[in-house]
C-alpha positions in Angstrom: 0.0 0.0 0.0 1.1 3.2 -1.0 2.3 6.3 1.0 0.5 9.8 -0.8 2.5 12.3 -1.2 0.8 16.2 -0.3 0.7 18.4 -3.3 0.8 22.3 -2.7 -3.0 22.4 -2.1 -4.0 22.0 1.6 -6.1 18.4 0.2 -5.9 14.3 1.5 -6.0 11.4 0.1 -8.8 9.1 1.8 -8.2 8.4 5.4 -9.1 4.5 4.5 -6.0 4.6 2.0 -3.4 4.7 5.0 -1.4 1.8 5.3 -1.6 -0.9 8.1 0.1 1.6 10.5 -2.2 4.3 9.7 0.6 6.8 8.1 -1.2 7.9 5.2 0.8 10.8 3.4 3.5 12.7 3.5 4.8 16.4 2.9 3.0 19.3 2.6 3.0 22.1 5.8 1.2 23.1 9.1 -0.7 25.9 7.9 -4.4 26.6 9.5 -6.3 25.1 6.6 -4.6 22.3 6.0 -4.7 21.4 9.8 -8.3 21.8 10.0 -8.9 20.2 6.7 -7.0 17.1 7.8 -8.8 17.1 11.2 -12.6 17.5 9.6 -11.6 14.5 7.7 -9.4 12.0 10.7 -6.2 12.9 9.9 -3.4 14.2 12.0 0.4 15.4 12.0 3.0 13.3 14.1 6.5 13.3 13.1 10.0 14.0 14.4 11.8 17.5 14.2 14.6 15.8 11.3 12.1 14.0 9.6 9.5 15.2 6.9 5.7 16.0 7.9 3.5 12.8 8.7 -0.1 12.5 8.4 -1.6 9.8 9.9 -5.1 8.2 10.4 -5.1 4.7 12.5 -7.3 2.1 12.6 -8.7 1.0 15.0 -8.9 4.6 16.8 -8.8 5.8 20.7 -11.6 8.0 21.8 -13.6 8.9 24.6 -17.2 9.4 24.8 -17.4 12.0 27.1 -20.5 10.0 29.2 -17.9 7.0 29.3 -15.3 9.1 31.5 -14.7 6.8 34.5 -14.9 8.9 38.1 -12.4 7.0 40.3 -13.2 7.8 43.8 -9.7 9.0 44.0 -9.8 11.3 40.9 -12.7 12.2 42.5 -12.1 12.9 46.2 -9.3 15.0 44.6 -11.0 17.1 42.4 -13.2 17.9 45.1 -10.4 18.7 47.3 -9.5 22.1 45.7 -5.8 21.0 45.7 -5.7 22.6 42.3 -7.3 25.1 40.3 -8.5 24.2 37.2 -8.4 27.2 34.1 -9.3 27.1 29.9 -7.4 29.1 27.5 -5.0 30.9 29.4 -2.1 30.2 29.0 -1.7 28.1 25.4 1.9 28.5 25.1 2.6 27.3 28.1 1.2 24.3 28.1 2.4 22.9 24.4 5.6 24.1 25.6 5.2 22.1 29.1 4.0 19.3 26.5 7.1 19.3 24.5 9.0 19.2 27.6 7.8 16.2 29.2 10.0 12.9 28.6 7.9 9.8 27.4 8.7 6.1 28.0 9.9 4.6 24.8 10.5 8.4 22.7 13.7 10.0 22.3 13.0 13.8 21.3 9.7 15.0 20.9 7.0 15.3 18.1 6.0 18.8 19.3 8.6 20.5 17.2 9.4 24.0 17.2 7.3 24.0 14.0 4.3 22.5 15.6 3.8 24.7 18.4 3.7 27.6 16.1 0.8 26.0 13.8 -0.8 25.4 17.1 -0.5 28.8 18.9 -1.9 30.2 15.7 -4.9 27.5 15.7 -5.2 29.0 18.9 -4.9 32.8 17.9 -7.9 32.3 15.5 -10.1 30.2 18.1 -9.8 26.5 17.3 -7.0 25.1 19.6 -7.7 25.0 23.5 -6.2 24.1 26.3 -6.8 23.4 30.1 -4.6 24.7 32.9 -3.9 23.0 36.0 -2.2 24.8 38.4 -0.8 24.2 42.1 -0.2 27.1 44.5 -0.4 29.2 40.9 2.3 27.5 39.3 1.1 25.0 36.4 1.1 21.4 37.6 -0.5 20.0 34.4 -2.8 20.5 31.2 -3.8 19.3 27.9 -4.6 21.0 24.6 -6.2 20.2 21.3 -8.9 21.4 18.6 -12.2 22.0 18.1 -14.4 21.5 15.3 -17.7 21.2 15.7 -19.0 19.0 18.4 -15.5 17.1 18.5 -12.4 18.1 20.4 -9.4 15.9 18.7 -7.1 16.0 22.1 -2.9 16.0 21.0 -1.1 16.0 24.1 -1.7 16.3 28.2 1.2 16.7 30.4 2.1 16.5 34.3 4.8 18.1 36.4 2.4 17.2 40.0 1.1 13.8 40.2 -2.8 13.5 38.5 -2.7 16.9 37.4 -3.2 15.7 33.6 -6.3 13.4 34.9 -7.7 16.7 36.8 -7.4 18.7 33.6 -8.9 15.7 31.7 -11.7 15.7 34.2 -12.6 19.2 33.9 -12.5 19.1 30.3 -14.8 15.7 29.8 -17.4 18.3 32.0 -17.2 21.3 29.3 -17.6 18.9 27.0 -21.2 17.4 28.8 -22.4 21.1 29.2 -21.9 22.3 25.8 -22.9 19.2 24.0 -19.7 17.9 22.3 -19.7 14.4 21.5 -16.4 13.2 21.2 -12.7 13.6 22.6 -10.2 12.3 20.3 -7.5 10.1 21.8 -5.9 9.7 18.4 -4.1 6.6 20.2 -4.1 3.4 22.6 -2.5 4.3 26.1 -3.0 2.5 29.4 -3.7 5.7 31.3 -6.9 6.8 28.9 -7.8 3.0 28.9 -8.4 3.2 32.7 -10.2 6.5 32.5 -12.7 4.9 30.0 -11.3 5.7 26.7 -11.8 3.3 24.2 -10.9 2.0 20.5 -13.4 2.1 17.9 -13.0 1.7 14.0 -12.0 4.1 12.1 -15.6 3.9 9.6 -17.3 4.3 13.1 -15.3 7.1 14.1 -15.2 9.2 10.4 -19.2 8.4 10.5 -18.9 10.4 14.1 -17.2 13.4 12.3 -19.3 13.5 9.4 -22.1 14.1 11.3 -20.8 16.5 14.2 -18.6 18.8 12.1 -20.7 21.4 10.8 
């Protein structure tokens, strides 16, 4: 199966045409419309700061439904607690940059390249990138940030300096998601921490269907 290569128009290939990995083409850039245009259709940029652009659409794919979130007494005795204070959207940079930051079992580098945190403060700067702020004592102890389309938020990266910090920020965004009706977070892939918290995989037909219908 063949890798597509991007020509100058911000345009995919299918996302069923991806090989068995899910990498489905390569090239092109990070401008705003090509981002949202691979997003509206499953498609996402993951690559390494040597290395060309990647575009990628998996199959089977990691979601969670926001009403699937699982409310460990734990996660939720400390939520309750007030041990941190929970903000959206304000402070962006910080927290891709905290994202880039953060070591990774298994991953040398990072995939938040220079390059990629500008397309994303930009996403940002014309209101479709978000993020959640965790902070401890006024410091920040942990976030997340992604981007919205529609009723969908397609999550890229969560981080944690303080212990749970990420969960809290997950928590508080799975309940902005319930009270303004979106229907989907976007996982993009299979990890043991969003497994316990209630994520799950789904096929990738299931999941496009999901867009289709809640990206207006």
């Amino acid at each position: 199966m063949s890798v597509f290569r991007l020509p100058e128009e911000p345009v995919f290939p299918r996302p069923d045409l991806a090989d068995p990995n899910g990498l489905l083409a390569v090239g092109g850039d990070l401008s705003p419309r090509r981002l949202l245009n691979a997003y509206a259709n499953g498609i996402f940029p993951w690559y390494m700061e040597d290395g060309p652009v990647l575009w990628w659409s998996p199959d089977p794919r990691m979601v969670l439904f926001p009403r699937e979130f699982k409310r460990h007494k734990n996660l939720r005795r400390l939520v309750q607690s007030g041990k941190f204070s929970v903000t959206m959207n304000t402070d962006f940079e910080g927290v891709i940059k905290a994202c880039s930051r953060v070591e990774r079992k298994g991953e040398k580098g990072t995939w938040i390249t220079p390059a990629m945190q500008e397309a994303y403060i930009r996403l940002y700067e014309l209101g479709f990138a978000h993020s959640v702020e965790c902070r401890l004592d006024g410091r920040l102890a942990g976030g997340l940030y992604g981007v919205a389309l529609g009723k969908i938020f397609f999550g890229e990266s969560m981080f944690h300096y303080v212990t749970d910090a990420s969960k809290v920020a997950l928590w508080y965004l799975v309940d902005f998601s319930l009270e303004n009706g979106l229907k989907l977070i976007d996982a993009q892939q299979d990890t043991p921490l969003l497994r316990s918290l209630g994520a799950r995989m789904i096929p990738r037909k299931e999941f496009l269907e999901i867009l289709q219908a809640n990206i207006g």
